[in-house]
SEFI-441970 format. One record per residue (C-alpha): x, y, z. Coordinates in steps of 0.1 Angstrom, whole numbers, plus 5000, padded with zeros to 4 digits. Each point is the difference from the previous one (the first is absolute). Example, Ala and Ser with C-alpha at 12.3 -4.5 7.8 and 13.67 -1.06 7.14 Angstrom:
<recs>
@xx:5123&yy:4955&zz:5078
@xx:5014&yy:5034&zz:4993
</recs>
This chain:
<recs>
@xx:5000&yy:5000&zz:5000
@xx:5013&yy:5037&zz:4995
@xx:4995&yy:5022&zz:5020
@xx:5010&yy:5042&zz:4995
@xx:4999&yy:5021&zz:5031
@xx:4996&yy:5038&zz:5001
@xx:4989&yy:5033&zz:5023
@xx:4964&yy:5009&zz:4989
@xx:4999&yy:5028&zz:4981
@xx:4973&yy:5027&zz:4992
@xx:4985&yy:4995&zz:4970
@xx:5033&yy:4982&zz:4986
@xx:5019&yy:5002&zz:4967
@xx:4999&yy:4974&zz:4971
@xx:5032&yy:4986&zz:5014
@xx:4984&yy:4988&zz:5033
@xx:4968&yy:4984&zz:4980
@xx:5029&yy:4980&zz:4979
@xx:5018&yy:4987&zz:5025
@xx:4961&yy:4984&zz:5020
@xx:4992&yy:4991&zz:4964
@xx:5029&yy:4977&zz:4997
@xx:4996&yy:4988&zz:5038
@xx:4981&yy:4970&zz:5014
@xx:4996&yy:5020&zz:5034
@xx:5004&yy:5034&zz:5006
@xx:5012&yy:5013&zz:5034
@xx:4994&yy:5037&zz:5013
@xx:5028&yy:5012&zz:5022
@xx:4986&yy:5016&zz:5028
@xx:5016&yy:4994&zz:5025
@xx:5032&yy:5023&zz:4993
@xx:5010&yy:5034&zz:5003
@xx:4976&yy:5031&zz:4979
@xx:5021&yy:5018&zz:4982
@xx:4987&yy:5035&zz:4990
@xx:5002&yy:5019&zz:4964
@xx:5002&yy:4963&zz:4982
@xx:4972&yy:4982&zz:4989
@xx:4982&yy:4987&zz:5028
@xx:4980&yy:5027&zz:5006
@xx:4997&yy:5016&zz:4964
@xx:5004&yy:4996&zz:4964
@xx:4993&yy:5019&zz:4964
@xx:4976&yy:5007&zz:4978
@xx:5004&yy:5016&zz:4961
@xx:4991&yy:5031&zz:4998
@xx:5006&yy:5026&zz:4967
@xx:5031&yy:5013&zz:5018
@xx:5014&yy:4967&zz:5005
@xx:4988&yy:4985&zz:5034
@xx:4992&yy:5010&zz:5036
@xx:5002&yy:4979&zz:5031
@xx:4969&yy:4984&zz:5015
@xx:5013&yy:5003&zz:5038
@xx:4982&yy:4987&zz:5033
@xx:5008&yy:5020&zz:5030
@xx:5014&yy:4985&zz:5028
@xx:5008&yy:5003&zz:5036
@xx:5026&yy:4978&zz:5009
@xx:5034&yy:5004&zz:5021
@xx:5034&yy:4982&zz:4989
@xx:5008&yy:4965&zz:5003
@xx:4959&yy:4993&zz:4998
@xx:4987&yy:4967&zz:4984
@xx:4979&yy:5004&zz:4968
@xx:4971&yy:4980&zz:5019
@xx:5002&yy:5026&zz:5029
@xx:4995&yy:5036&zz:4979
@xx:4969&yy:5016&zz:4998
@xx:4989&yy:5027&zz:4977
@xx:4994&yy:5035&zz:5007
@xx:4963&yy:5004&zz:5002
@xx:5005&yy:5042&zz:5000
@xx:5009&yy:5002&zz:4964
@xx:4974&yy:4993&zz:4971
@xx:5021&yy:4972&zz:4982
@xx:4968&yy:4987&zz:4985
@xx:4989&yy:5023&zz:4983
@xx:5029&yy:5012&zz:4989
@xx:5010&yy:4971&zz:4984
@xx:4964&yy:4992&zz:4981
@xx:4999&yy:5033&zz:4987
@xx:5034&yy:4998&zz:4984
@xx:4993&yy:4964&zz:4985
@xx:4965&yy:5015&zz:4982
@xx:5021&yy:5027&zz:4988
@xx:5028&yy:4983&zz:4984
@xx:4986&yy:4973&zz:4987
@xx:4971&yy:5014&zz:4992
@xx:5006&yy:4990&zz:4959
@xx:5009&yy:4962&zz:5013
@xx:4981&yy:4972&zz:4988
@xx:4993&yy:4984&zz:5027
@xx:4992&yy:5028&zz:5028
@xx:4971&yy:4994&zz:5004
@xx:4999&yy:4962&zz:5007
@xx:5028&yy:5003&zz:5021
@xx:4999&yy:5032&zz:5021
@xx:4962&yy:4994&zz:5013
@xx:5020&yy:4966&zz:5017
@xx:5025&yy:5025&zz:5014
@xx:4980&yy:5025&zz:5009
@xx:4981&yy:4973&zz:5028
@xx:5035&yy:4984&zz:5008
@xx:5009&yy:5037&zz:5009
@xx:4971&yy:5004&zz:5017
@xx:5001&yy:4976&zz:5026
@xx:5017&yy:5012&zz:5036
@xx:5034&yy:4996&zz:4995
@xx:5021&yy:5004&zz:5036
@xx:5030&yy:4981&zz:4996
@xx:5024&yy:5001&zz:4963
@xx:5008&yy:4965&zz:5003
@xx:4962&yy:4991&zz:4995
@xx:4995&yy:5024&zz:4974
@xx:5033&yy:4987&zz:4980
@xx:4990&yy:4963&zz:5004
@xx:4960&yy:5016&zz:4987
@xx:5018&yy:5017&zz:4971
@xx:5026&yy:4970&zz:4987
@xx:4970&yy:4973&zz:5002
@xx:4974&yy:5023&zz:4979
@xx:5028&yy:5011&zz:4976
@xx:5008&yy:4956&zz:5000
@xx:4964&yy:4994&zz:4993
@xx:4991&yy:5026&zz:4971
@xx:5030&yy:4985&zz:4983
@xx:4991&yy:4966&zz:5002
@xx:5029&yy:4987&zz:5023
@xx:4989&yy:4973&zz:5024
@xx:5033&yy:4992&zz:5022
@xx:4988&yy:4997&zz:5037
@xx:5015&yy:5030&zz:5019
@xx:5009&yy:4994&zz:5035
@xx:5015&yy:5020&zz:5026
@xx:5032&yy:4998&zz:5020
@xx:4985&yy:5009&zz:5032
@xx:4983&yy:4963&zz:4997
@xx:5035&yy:4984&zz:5009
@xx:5030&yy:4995&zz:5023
@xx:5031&yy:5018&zz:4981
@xx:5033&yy:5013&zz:5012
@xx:5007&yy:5039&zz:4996
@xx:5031&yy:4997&zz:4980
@xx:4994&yy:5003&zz:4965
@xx:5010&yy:4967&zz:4985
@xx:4991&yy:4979&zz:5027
@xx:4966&yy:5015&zz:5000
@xx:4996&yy:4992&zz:4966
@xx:5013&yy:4962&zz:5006
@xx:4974&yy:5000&zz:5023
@xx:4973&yy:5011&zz:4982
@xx:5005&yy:4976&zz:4969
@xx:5005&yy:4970&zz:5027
@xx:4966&yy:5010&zz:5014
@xx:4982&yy:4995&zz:4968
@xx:5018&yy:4975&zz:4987
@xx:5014&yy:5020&zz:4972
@xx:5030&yy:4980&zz:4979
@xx:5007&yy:5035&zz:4983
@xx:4999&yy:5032&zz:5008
@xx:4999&yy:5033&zz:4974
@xx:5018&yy:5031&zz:5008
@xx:4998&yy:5030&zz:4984
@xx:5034&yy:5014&zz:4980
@xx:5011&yy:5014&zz:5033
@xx:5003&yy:4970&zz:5018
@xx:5041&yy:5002&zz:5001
@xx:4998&yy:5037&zz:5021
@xx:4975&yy:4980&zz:5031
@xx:5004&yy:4962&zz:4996
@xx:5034&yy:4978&zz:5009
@xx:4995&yy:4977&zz:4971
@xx:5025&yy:4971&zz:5006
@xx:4983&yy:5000&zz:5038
@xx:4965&yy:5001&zz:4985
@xx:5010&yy:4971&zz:4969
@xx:5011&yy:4977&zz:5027
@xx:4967&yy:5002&zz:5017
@xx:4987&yy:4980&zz:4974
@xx:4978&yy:5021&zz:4985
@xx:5009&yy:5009&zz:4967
@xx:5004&yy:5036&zz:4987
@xx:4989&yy:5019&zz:4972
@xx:4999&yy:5035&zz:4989
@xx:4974&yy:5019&zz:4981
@xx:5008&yy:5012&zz:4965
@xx:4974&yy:5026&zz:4990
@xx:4997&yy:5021&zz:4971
@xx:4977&yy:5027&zz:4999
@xx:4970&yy:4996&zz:4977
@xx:4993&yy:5030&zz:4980
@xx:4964&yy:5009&zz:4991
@xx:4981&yy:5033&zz:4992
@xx:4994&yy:5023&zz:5024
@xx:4977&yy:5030&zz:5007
@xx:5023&yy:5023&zz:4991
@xx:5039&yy:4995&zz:4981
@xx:5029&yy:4989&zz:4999
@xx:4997&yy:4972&zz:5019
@xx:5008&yy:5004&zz:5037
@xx:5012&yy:4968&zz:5022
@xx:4995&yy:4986&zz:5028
@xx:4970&yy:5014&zz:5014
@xx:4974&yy:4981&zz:5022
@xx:4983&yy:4970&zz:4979
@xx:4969&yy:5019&zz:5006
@xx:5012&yy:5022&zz:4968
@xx:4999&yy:4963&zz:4976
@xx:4968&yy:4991&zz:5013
@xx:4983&yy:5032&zz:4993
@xx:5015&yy:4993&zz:4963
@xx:4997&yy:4970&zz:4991
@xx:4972&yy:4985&zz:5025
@xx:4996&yy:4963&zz:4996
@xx:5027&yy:5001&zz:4979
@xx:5031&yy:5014&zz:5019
@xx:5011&yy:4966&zz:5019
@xx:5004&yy:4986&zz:4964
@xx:5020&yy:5032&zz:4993
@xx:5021&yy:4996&zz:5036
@xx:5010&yy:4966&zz:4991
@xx:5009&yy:5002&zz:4961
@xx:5025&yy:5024&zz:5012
@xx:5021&yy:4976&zz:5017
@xx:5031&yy:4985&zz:4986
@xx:4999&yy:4972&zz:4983
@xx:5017&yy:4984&zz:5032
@xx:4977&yy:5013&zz:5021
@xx:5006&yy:4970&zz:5024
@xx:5029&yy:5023&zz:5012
@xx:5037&yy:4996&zz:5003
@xx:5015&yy:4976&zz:5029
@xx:5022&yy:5015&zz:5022
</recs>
């Protein structure tokens, strides 16, 4: 079984759908340190000038675990956030079909990120079409240190691989993590590219900006971007 393990993310990237969409379990990393300004509690969106960041406010204090931070409930997030999708995508497709889902996911009474993140990744899992369980770390016993928690995590599933994203080599000791057992692989992605609302063709924005596209359509488009070894590279 493979198994890829990541933070949850707001509203994610195509990247992050890839690596689930190639996984036979997904695990959300929760149980380690927030880290503000990256992508755990924001994300972009096109707009004619480019993009502009899609950002949940937080209040949280250093060394905090992602399952532990709540969101500022002084600051109208919400709305912000709706009004800038109807706006830039308001020439999209799909808009319709899509943001009236949103809309009620955004309207429910969000308290914690973590909850809202895990809400976010399995709707954005679902209106693709991906069906890989997603489970959470917080549902097992795993060491702190980053290696050995991921040992543990793939030994509590049962996992006899385990998919890491391109970054692996800057977190992960891989000839401690090979001799686990578990065997390693790394993600090889390349970036579909599709049309847009507006042009050229901006990357790497949240997967909300294919779906709104290309509807039923953009998992076919996510995965006939891949390499043609899109099983990945060995370490």
């Amino acid at each position: 079984m493979r198994v890829t393990i990541h933070q949850p993310q707001f509203l994610p990237w195509l990247g992050y759908l890839d690596k689930i969409d190639q996984a036979d379990l997904f695990i959300m990393l929760d149980t380690v340190q927030f880290k503000k300004n990256e992508w755990q509690n924001r994300n972009r969106i096109r707009t004619a000038k480019g993009w502009q960041w899609l950002t949940v406010p937080v209040l949280q204090h250093f060394g905090q675990r992602i399952d532990d931070v709540l969101i500022n409930p002084t600051i109208a997030w919400k709305a912000q956030h709706l009004r800038a999708l109807d706006i830039h995508y308001a020439r999209s497709p799909y808009r319709d079909r899509y943001l009236s889902e949103l809309r009620e996911l955004y309207a429910r009474p969000w308290a914690r990120l973590n909850d809202l993140n895990k809400a976010t990744v399995q709707w954005l899992l679902k209106a693709y079409g991906i069906a890989t369980p997603v489970h959470s770390a917080a549902e097992y016993a795993a060491r702190e240190e980053p290696t050995g928690r991921l040992i543990d995590l793939c030994r509590a599933v049962g996992a006899s691989q385990y998919l890491a994203g391109p970054g692996a080599e800057h977190y992960m000791d891989k000839p401690r993590f090979e001799s686990s057992g578990v065997r390693l692989r790394i993600q090889v992605f390349q970036h579909p590219i599709y049309r847009q609302v507006y042009e050229p063709f901006e990357p790497n924005l949240s997967a909300l900006d294919l779906l709104l596209m290309q509807g039923p359509d953009a998992l076919m488009a996510l995965r006939q971007s891949r390499l043609m070894d899109y099983s990945m590279t060995s370490v």
